[in-house]
py3Dmol code that shows the C-alpha trace and the ligand (Angstrom):
import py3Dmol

protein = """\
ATOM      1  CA  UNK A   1      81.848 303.078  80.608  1.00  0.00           C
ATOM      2  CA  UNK A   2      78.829 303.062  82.808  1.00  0.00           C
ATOM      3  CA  UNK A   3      79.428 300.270  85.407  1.00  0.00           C
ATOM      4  CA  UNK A   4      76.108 301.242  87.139  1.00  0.00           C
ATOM      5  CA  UNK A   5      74.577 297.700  87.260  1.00  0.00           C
ATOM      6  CA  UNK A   6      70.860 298.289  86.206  1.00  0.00           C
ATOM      7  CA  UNK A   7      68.635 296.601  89.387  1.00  0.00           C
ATOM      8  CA  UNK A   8      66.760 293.647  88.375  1.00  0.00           C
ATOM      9  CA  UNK A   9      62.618 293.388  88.523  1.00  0.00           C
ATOM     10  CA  UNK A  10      60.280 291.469  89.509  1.00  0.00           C
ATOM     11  CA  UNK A  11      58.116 289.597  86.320  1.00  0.00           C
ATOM     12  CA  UNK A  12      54.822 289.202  86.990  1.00  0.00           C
ATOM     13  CA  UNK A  13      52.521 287.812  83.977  1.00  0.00           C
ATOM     14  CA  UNK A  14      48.841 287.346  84.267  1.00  0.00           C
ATOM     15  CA  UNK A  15      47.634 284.662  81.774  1.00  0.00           C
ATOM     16  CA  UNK A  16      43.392 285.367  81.353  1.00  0.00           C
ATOM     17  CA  UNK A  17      43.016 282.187  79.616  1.00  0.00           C
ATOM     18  CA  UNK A  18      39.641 282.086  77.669  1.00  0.00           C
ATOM     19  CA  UNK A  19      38.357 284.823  80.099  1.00  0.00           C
ATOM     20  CA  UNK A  20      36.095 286.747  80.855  1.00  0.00           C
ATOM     21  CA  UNK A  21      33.407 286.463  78.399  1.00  0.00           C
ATOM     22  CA  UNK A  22      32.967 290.003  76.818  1.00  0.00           C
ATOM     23  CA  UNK A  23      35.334 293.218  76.139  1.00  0.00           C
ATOM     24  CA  UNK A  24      33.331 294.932  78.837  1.00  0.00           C
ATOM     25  CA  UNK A  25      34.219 292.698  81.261  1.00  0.00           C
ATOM     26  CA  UNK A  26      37.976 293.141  79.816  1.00  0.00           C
ATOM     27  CA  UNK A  27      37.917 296.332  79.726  1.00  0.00           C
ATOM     28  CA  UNK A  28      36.805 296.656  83.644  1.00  0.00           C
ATOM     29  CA  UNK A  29      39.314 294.241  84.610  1.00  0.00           C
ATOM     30  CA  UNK A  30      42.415 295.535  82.525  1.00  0.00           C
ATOM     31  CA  UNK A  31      41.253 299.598  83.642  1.00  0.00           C
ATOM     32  CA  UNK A  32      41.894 298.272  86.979  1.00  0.00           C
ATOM     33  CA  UNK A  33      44.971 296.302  86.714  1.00  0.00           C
ATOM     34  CA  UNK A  34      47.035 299.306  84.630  1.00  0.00           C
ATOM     35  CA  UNK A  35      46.580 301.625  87.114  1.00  0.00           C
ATOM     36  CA  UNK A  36      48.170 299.865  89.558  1.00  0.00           C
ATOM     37  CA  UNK A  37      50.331 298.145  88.200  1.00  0.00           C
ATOM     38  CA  UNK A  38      51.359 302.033  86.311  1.00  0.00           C
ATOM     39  CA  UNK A  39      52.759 302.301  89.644  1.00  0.00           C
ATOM     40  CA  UNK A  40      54.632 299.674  90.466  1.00  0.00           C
ATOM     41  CA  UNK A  41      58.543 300.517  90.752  1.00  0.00           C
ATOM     42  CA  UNK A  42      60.042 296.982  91.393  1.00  0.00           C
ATOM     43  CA  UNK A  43      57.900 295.042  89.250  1.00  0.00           C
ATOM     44  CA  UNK A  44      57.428 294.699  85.440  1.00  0.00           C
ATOM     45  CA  UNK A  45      54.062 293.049  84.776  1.00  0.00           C
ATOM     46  CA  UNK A  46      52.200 291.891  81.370  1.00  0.00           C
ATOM     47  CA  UNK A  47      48.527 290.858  80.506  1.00  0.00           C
ATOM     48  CA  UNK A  48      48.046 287.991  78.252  1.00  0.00           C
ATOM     49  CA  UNK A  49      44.223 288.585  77.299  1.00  0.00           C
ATOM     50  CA  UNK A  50      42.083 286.734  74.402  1.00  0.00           C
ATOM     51  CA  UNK A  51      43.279 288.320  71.471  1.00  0.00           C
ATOM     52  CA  UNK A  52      39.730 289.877  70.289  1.00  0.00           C
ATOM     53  CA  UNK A  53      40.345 291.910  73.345  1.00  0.00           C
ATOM     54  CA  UNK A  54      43.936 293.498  72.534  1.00  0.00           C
ATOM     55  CA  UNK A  55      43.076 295.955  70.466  1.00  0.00           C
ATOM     56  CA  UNK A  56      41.400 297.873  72.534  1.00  0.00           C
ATOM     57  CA  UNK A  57      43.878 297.496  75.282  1.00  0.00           C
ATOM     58  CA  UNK A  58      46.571 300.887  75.821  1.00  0.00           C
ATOM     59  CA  UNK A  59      49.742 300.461  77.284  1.00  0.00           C
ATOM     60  CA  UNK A  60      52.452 302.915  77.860  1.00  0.00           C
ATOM     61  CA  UNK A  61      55.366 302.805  78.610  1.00  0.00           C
ATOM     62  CA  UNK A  62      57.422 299.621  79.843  1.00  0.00           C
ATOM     63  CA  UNK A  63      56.078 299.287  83.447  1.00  0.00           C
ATOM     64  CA  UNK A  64      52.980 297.264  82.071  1.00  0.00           C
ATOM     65  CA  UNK A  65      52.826 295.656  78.787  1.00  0.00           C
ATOM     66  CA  UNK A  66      50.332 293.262  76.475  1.00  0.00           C
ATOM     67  CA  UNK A  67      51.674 289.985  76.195  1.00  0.00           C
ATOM     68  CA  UNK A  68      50.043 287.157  73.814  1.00  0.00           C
ATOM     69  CA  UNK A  69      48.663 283.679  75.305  1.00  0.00           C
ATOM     70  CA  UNK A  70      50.159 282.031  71.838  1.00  0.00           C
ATOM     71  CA  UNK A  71      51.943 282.936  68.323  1.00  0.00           C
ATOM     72  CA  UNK A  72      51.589 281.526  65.064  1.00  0.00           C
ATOM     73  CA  UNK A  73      55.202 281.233  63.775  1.00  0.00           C
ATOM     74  CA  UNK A  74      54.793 282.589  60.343  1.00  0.00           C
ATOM     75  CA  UNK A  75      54.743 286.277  59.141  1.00  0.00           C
ATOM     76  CA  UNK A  76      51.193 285.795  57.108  1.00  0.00           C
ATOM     77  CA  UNK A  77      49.070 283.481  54.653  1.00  0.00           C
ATOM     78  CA  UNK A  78      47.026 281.015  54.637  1.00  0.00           C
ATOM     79  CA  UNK A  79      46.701 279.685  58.122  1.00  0.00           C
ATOM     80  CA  UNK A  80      42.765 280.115  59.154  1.00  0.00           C
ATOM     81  CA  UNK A  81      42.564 280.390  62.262  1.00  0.00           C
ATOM     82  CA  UNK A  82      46.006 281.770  63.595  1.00  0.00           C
ATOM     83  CA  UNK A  83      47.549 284.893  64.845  1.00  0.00           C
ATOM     84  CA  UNK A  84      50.753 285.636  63.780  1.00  0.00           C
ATOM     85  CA  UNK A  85      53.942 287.133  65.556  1.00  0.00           C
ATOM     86  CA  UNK A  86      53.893 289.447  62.904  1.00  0.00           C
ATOM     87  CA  UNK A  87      51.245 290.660  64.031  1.00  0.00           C
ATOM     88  CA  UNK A  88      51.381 290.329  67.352  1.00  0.00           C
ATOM     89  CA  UNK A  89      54.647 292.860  67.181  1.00  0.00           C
ATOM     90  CA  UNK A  90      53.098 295.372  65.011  1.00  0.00           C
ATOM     91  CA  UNK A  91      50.155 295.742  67.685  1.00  0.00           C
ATOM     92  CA  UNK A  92      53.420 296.391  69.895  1.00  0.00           C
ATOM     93  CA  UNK A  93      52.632 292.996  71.638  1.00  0.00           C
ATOM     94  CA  UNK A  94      56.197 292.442  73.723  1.00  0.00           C
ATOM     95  CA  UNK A  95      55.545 288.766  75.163  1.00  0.00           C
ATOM     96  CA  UNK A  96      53.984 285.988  74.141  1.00  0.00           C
ATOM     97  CA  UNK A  97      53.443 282.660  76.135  1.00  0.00           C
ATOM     98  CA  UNK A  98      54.335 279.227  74.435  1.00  0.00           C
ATOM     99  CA  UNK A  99      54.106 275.894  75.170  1.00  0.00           C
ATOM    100  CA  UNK A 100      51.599 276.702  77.667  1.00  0.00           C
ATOM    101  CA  UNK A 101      50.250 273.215  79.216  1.00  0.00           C
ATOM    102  CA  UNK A 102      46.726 273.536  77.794  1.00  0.00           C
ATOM    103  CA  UNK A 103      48.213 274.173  74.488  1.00  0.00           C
ATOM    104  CA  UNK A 104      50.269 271.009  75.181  1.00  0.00           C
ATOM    105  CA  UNK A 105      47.085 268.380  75.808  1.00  0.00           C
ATOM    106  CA  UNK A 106      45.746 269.885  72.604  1.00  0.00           C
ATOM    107  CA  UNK A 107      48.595 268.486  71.041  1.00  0.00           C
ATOM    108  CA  UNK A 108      51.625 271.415  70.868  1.00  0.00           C
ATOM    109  CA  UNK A 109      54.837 269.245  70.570  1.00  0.00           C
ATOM    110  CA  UNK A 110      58.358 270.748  71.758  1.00  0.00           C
ATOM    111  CA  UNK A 111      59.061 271.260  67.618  1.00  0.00           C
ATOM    112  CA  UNK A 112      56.484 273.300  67.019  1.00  0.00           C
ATOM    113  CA  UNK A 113      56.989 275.443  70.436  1.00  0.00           C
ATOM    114  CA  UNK A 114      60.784 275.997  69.054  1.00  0.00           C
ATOM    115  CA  UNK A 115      59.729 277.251  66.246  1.00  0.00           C
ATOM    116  CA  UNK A 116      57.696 279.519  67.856  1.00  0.00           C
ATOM    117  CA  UNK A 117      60.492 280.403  70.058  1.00  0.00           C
ATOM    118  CA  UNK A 118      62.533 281.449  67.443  1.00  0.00           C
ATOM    119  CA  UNK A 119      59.326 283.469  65.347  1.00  0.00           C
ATOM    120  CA  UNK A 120      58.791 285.559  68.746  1.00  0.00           C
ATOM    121  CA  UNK A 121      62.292 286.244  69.328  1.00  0.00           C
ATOM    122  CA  UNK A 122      62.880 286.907  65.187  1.00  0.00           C
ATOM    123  CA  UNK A 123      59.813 289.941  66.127  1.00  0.00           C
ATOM    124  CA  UNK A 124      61.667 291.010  69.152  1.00  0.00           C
ATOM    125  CA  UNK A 125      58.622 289.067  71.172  1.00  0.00           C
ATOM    126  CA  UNK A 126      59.885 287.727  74.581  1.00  0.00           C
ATOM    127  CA  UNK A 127      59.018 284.162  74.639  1.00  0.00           C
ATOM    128  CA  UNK A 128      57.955 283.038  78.010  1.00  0.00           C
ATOM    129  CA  UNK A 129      58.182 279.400  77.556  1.00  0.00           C
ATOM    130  CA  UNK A 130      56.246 277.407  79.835  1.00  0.00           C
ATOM    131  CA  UNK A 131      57.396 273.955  81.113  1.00  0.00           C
ATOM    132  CA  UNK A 132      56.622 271.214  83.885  1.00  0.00           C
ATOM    133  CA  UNK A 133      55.874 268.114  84.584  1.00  0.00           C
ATOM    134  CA  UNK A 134      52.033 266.341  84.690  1.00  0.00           C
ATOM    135  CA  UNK A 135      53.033 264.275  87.794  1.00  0.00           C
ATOM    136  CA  UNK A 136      56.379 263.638  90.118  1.00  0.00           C
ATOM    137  CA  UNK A 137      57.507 260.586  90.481  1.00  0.00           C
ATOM    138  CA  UNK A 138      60.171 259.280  93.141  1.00  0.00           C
ATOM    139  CA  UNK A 139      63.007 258.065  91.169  1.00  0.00           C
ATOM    140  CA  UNK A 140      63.259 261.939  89.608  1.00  0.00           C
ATOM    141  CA  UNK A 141      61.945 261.118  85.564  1.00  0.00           C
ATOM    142  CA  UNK A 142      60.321 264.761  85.757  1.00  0.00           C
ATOM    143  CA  UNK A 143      63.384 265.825  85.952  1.00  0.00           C
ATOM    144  CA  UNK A 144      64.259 264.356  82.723  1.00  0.00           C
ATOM    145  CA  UNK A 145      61.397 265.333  81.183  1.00  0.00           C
ATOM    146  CA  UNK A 146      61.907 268.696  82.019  1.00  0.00           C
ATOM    147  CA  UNK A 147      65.275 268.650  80.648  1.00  0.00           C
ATOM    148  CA  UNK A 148      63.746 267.439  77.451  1.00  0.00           C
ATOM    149  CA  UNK A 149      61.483 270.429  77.406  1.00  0.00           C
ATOM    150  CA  UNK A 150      63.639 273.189  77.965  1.00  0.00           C
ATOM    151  CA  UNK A 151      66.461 271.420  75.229  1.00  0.00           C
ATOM    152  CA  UNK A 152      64.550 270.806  72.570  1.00  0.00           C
ATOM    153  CA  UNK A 153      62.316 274.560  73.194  1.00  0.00           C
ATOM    154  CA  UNK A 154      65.401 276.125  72.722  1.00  0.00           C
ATOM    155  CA  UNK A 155      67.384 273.749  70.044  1.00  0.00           C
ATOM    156  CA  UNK A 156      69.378 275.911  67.663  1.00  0.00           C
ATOM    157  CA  UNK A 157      68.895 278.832  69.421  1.00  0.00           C
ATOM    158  CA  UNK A 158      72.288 281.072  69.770  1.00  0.00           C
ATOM    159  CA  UNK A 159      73.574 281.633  73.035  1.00  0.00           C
ATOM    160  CA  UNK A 160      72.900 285.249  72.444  1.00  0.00           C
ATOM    161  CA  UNK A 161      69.464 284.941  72.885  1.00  0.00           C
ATOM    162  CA  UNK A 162      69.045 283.302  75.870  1.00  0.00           C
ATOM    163  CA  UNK A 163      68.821 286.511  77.527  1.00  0.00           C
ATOM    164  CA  UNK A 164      65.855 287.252  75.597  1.00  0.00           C
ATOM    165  CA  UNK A 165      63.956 284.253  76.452  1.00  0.00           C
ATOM    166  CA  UNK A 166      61.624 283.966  79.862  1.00  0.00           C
ATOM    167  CA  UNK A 167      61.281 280.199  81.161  1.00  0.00           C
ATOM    168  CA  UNK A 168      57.967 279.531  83.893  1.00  0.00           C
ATOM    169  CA  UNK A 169      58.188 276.400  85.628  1.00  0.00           C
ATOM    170  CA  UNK A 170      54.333 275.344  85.462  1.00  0.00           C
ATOM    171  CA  UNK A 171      53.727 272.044  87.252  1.00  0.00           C
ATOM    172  CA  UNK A 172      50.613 271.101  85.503  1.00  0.00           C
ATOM    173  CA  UNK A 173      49.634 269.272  88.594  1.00  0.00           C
ATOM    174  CA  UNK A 174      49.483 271.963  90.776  1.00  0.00           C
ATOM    175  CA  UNK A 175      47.403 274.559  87.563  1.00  0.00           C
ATOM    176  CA  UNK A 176      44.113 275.824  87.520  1.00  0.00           C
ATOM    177  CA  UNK A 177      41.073 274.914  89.723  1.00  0.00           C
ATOM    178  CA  UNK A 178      42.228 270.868  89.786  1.00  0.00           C
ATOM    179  CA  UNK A 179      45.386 271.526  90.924  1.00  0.00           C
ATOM    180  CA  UNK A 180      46.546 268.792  93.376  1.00  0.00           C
ATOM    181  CA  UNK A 181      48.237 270.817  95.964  1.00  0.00           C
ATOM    182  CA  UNK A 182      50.480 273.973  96.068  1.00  0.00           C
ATOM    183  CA  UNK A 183      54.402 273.044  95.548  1.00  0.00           C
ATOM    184  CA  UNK A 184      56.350 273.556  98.653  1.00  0.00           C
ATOM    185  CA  UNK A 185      59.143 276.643  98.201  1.00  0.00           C
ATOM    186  CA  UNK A 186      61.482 273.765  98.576  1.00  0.00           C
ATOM    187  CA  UNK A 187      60.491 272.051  95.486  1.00  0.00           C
ATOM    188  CA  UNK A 188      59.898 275.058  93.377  1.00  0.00           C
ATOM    189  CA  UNK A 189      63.698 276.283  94.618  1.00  0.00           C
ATOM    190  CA  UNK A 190      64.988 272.709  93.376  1.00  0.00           C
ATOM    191  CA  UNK A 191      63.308 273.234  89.791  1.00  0.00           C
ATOM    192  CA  UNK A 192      64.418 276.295  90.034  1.00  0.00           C
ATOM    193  CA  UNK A 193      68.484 275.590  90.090  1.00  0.00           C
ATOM    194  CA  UNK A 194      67.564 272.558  87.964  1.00  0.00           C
ATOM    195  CA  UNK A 195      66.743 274.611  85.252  1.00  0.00           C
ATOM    196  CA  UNK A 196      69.644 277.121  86.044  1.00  0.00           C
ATOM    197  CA  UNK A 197      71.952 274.026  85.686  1.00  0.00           C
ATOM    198  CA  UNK A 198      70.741 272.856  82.697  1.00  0.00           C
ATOM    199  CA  UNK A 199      70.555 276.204  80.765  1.00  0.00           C
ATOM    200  CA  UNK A 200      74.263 276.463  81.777  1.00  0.00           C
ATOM    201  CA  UNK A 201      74.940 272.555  80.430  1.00  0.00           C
ATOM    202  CA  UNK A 202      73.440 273.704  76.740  1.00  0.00           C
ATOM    203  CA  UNK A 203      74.909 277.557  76.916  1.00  0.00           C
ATOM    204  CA  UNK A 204      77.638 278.864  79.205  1.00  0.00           C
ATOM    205  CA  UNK A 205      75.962 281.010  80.682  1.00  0.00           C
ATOM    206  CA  UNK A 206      77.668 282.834  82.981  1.00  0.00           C
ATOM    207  CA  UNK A 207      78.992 285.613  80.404  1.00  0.00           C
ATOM    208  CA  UNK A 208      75.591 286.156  79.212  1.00  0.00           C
ATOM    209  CA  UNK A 209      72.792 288.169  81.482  1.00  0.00           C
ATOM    210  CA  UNK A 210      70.498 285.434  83.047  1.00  0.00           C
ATOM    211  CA  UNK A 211      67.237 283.936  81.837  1.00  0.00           C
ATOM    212  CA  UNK A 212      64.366 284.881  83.840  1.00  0.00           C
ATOM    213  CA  UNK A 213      62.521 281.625  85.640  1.00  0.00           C
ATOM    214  CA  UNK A 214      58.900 282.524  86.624  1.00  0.00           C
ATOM    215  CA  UNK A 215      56.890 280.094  89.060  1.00  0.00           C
ATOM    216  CA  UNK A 216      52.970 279.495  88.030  1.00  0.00           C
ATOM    217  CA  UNK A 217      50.084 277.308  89.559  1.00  0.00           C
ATOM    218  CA  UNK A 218      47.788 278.713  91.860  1.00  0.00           C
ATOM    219  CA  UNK A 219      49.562 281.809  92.577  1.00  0.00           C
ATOM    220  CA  UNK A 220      47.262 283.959  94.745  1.00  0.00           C
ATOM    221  CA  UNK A 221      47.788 287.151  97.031  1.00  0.00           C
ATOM    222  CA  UNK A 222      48.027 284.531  99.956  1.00  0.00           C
ATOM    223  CA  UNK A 223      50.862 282.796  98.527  1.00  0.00           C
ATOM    224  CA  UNK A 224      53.316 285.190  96.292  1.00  0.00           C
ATOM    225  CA  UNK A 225      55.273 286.849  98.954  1.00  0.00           C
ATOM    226  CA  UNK A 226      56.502 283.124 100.224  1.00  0.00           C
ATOM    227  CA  UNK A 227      57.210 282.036  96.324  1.00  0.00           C
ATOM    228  CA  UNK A 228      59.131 284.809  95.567  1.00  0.00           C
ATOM    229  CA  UNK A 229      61.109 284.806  98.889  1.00  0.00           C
ATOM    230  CA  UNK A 230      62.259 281.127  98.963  1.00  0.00           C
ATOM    231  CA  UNK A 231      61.577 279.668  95.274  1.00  0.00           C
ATOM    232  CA  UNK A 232      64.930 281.537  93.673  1.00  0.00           C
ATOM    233  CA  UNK A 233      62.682 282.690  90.835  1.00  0.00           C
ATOM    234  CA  UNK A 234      62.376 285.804  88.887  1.00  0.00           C
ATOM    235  CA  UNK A 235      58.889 286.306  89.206  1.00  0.00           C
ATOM    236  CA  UNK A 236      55.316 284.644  89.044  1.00  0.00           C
ATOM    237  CA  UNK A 237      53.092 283.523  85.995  1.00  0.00           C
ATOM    238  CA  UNK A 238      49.445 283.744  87.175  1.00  0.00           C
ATOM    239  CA  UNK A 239      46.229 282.162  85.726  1.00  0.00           C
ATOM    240  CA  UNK A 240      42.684 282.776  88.267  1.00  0.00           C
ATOM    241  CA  UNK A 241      44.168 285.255  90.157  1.00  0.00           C
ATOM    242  CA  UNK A 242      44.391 287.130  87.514  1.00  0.00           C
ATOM    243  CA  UNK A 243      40.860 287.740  86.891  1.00  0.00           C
ATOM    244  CA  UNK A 244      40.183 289.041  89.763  1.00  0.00           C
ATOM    245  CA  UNK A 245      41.628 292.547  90.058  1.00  0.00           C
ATOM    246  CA  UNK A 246      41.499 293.152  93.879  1.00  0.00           C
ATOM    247  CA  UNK A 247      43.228 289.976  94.151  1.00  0.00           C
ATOM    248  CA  UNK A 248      46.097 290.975  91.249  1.00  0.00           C
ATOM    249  CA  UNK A 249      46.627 294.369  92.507  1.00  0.00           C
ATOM    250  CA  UNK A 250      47.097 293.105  96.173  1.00  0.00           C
ATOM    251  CA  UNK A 251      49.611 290.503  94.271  1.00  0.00           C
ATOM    252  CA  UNK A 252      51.594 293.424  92.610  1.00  0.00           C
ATOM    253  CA  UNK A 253      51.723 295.620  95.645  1.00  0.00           C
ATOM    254  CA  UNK A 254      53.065 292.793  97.616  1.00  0.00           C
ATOM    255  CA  UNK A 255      55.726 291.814  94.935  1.00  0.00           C
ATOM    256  CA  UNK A 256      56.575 295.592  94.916  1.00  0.00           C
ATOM    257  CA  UNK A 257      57.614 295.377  98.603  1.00  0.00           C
ATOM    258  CA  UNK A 258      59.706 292.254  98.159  1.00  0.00           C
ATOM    259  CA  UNK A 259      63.482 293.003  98.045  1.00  0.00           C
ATOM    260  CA  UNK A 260      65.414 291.733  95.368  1.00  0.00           C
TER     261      UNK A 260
END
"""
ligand_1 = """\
10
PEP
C 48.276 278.935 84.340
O 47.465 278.180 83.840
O 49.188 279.449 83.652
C 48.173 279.225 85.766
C 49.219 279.701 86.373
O 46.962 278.986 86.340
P 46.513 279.159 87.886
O 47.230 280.328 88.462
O 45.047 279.368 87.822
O 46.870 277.868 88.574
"""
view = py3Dmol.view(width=600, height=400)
view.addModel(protein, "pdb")
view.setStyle({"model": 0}, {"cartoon": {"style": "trace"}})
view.addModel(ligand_1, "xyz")
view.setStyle({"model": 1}, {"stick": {}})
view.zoomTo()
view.show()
């Protein structure tokens, strides 16, 4: 039996949003990214572009992989519209983000994210399910309502496939350029074994491999090394940062150098 116990990576996703606004500009950015990020040792990282752009988007290999920004959660039909996990897999997508907090304020409810849960996971798609809280309050609700989010995202899932499942704590109120303020490490840490604790209350989980927890809102090459030092999480989800490939590749070298 091979007791050699494989040595865990860093996650890093980059989420491009509704960006940028043509496949040349996608194209220079994602050239860019994949080389270094080709190189990286320690760290596993995935683009989640605009699907027109995917396509045209190589990967090879498992270092650095296309992830989606959403899935619909039905093989094909009549959906107008949609993009399926179907396929999503059979352009050898390997993530997909849901539940993502803009997808939420358009109306996404914790049903349909389950569902789509269970589609990416039935096409061997990683969810990365994204949760958090719009505001913190002092008497600890968020808490709650985080508990609500990751329970009902994952109701009637098997134990089995936790493993297979990515969670990213996204505070909305510290997302995108009207973020509020950065989280201290302190607080992300906190959400961190909060959502440890409550995985382990739905699933005993420790004789299963881990979920991974990512951290993301306003992750920049300023901030990572700090996040992934102190927060007790698995890796980062990024949104602007992203964009900007000096900025992303300075974010994956420095996650490179971060023992684990
Ligand atoms: C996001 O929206 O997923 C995100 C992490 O955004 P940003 O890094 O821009 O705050």
């Amino acid at each position: 039996m091979n007791m050699v116990k494989e040595k865990q990576k860093w996650l890093v996703v980059a989420n491009w949003k509704m960006n940028p606004v043509s496949g040349k500009l996608a194209k220079q950015v994602f050239s860019s990214v994949k080389k270094v990020a080709n190189k990286m040792r320690n760290v596993d990282t995935v683009v989640c572009p605009p699907y027109i752009y995917m396509e045209n988007m190589k990967t090879s290999g498992h270092r650095f992989v296309l992830g989606a920004q959403d899935l619909f959660p039905v093989g094909e039909g009549s959906f107008t519209g949609n993009i399926s996990y179907l396929q999503l897999k059979n352009l050898g997508v390997k993530y997909s983000l849901i539940g993502h907090s803009e997808k939420r304020n358009q109306g996404e409810t914790n049903e349909a994210i389950n569902e789509k849960v269970k589609a990416g996971l039935k096409g061997m798609i990683t969810p990365i399910i994204c949760i958090g809280e719009k505001e913190r309050d002092e008497s600890g609700e968020y808490l709650k309502f985080i508990k609500e989010q990751i329970s009902s995202s994952l109701s009637g899932l098997p134990k089995t496939s936790i493993k297979d499942i990515v969670v990213a704590y996204e505070p909305v109120w510290a997302i995108g350029s009207t973020a509020k303020r950065e989280p201290t490490t302190k607080e992300i840490f906190e959400v961190t074994i909060f959502i440890k604790k409550v995985l382990s209350d739905i699933y005993d989980t420790k004789s299963v491999p881990p979920t991974k927890i990512l951290y993301g809102g306003s992750v920049d090459d300023k901030n990572v090394e700090i996040i992934l030092k102190e927060g007790g999480v698995d890796g980062v989800l990024v949104g602007r940062a992203s964009l900007d490939p000096k900025k992303f590749s300075e974010i994956l070298k420095k996650v490179e150098n971060i023992k684990r």
